[in-house]
N, C-alpha and C positions, 0 to 999 in steps of 0.2 A: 608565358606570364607566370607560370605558377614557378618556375625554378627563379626565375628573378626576385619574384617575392619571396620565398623561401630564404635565399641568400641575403636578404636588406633584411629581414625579421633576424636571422643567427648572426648578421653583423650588430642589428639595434640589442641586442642582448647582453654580447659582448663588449660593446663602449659604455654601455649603464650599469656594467657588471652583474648583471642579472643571472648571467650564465657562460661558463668558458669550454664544456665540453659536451660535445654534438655529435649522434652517430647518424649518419645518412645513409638509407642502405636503397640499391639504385640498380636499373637491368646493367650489365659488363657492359653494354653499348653506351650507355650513356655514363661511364666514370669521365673521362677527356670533358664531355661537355660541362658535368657538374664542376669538376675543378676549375674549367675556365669560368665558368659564369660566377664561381666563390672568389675566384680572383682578383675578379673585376668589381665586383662590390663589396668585397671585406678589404681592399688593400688596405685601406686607410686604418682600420682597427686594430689591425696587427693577428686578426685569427689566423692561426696556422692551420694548413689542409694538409690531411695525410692520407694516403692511397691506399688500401690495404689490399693489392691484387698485385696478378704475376707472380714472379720469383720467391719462395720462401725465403730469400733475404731481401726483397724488395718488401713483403709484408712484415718481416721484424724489427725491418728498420721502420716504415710506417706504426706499430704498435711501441716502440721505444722513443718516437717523438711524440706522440698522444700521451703517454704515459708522464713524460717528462716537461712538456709545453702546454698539454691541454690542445684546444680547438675542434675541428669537423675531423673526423674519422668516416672516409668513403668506402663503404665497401660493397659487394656484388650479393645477391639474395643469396647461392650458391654457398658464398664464403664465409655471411654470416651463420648459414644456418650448421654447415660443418665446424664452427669454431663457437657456436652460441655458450657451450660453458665457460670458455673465456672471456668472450665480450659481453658476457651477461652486467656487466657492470663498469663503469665508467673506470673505475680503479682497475682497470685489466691486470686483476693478479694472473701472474703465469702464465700472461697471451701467448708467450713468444713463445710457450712450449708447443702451442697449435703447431707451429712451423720447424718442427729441429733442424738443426746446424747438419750440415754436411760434414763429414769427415773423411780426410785422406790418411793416407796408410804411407807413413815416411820410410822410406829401405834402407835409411841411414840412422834411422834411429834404432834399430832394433824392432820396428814393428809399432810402432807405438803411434798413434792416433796425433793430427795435429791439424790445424784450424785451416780454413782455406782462406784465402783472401778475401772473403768476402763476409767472414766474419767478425763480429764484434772484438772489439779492446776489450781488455780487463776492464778498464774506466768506462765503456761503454756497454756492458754485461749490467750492471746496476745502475741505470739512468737517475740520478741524482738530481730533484727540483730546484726550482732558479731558488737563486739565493733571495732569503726572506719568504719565502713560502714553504709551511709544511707538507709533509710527505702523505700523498694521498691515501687517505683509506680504503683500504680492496672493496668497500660494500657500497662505495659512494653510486650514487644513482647518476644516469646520465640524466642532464640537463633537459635535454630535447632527442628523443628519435624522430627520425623523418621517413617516410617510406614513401621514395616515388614509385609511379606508374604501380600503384596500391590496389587495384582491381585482382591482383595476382592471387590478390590472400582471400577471394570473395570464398574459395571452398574451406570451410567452418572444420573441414579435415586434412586439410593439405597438411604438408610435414612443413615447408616453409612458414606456415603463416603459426600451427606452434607450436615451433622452434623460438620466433622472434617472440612467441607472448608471455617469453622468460626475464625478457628484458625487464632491467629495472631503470626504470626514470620517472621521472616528476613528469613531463607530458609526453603526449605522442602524437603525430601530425601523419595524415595520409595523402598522398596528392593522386587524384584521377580526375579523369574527365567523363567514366563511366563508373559511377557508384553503383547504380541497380543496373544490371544486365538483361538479366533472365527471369530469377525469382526474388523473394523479398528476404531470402536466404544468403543473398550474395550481402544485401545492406544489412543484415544483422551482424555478420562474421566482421566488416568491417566497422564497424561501431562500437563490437564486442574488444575488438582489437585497444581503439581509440579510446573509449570511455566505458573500462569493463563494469557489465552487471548494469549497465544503461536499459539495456532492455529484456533486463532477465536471460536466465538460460536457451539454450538452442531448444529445446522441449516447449518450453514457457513457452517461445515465442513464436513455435510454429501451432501452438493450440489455440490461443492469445488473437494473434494478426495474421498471418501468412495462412492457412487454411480458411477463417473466415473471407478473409478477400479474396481469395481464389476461387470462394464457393460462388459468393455474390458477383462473381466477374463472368459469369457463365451466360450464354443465351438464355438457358431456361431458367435463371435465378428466381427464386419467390422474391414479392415484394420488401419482406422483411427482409431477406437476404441481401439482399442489395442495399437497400439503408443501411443497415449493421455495417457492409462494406465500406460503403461513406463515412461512415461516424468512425470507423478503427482507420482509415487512411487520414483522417483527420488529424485525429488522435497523435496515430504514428508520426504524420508532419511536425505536430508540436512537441512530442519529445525531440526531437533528432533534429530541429532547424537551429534552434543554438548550437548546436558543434558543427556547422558548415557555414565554409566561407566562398561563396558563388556569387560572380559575378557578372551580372546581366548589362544588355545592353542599353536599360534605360540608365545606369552606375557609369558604366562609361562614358555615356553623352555626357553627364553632370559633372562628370572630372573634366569634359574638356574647355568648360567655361560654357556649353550650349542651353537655352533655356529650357528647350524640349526635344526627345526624340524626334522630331517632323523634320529638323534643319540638319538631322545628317541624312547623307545617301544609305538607304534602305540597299543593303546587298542582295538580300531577298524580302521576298512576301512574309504576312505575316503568316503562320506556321497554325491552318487548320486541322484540326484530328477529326476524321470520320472513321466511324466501324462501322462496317458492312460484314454481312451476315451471310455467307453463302454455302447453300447447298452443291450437291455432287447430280450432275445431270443423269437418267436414267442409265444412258451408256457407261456413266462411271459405276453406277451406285450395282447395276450388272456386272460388270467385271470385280470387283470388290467384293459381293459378295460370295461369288463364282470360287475366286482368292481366298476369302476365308475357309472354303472345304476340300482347299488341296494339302498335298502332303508335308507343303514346307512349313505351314500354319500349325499340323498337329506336332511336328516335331520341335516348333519352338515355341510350341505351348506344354510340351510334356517335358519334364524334368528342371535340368536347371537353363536352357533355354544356349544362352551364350553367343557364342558366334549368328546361329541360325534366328535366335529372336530380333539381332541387328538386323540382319537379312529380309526378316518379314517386314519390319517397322518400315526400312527400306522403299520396299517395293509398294507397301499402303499408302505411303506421302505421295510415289510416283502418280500412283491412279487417282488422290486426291489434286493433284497438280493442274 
């Protein structure tokens, strides 16, 4: 669903001239799917889709139609972030230099360096735009970035996620199915990505939200800890619910002309949360702490820990198990 809508939203842009150039950056597995599924509902608009993977002449020639036609530029997280001072900008000045030309070594020349067939014309060395339109400016911002399977960039440190927060465009769209994972750390990186300075810096916003709810999320929470919890997950809903677009099952029934959820078939139940609270039985809470005063505990609590403090963490989940 979400690549299908993705694709009708960069086609509805493009017929209303909203927008003509789009970089979508996508796992290497999924390039074949994105280009069909672009195919299939931009035919009619005339967006051109260019591939920027494989062969350094498969991606030059992909950055000298983008450069020349405009449209989606596909590329791989890998490729954008190896080439990110090139494609930092919809005008790809000097992309094609990411990829240099091959050269062969002619023995009839005298030695001398000559283009292989898979290189560019002279005429096609300086892609020149359609007639009646000027020549793009190097600093133009893209239109729309898109970034499928977007959970990738939840570490606030990864070298991929910025790399891409170099990019310059007017908006930026993330698609996942898992926004929060782990901590409230992973939906800040990707917010920050989307709508930077939404929710304050990485500092802000682990003093802010992410430590108080994690305090108040505790078995032993004081009362007040817990309401503060409530009231900052609140909070946090209301900033961040305008820039998600999620779609639930009571939204689909209503698309389908039904009056209410009760008249489709239920695949499952409705989806109760219970937390349960459970202790380590005597036998564990024995060996555990037996565990705590052997040798492998003091050496991954002495120094800088490493290998051997994995190893303890380890074996304490085992005995909590």
């Amino acid at each position: 669903g979400k690549t299908v809508q993705t694709a009708a939203f960069l086609a509805c842009l493009k017929f209303t001239e909203q927008g003509s150039r789009f970089l979508v950056v996508v796992n290497v597995t999924l390039l074949d799917q994105w280009k069909r599924e672009l195919g299939t509902w931009t035919q009619d608009t005339g967006l051109a889709v260019h591939v920027c993977h494989g062969e350094p002449h498969d991606k030059r020639r992909a950055l000298r139609g983008m450069a020349a036609k405009g449209g989606v530029l596909l590329c791989s997280y890998d490729g954008a972030r190896n080439a990110i001072a090139h494609l930092r900008t919809a005008g790809l000045c000097n992309a094609a230099a990411a990829f240099p030309k091959k050269r062969k070594r002619n023995k009839f020349t005298g030695g001398r360096a000559c283009k292989d067939d898979d290189s560019p014309s002279e005429e096609e060395e300086v892609s020149a735009p359609p007639e009646g339109q000027e020549l793009l400016n190097p600093d133009t911002p893209w239109d729309v970035v898109v970034a499928d399977e977007a959970h990738q960039l939840k570490n606030p440190q990864c070298m991929t996620g910025r790399a891409l927060r170099r990019l310059a465009s007017r908006s930026r769209f993330l698609l996942t199915g898992t926004p929060l994972q782990n901590k409230l750390s992973d939906l800040w990186a990707l917010m920050d990505f989307a709508q930077p300075g939404l929710l304050g810096n990485h500092a802000t916003f682990e003093r802010s939200f992410s430590e108080p709810i994690a305090k108040g999320s505790k078995r032993n929470a004081s009362r007040f800890a817990v309401e503060l919890k409530d009231h900052l997950a609140r909070e946090l809903k209301r900033l961040t619910s305008p820039h998600f677009l999620r779609r639930m099952k009571d939204e689909v029934t209503l698309a389908t002309g039904l009056e209410k959820p009760s008249d489709v078939p239920q695949d499952l139940p409705p989806k109760t949360d219970v937390v349960l609270w459970l202790g380590l039985t005597p036998a564990q809470l024995e060996l555990y702490n037996l565990y705590l005063g052997t040798e492998t505990i003091r050496r991954a609590t002495c120094g800088k820990g490493g290998i051997e403090a994995l190893r303890a963490i380890s074996l304490l989940k085992k005995l909590c198990n």
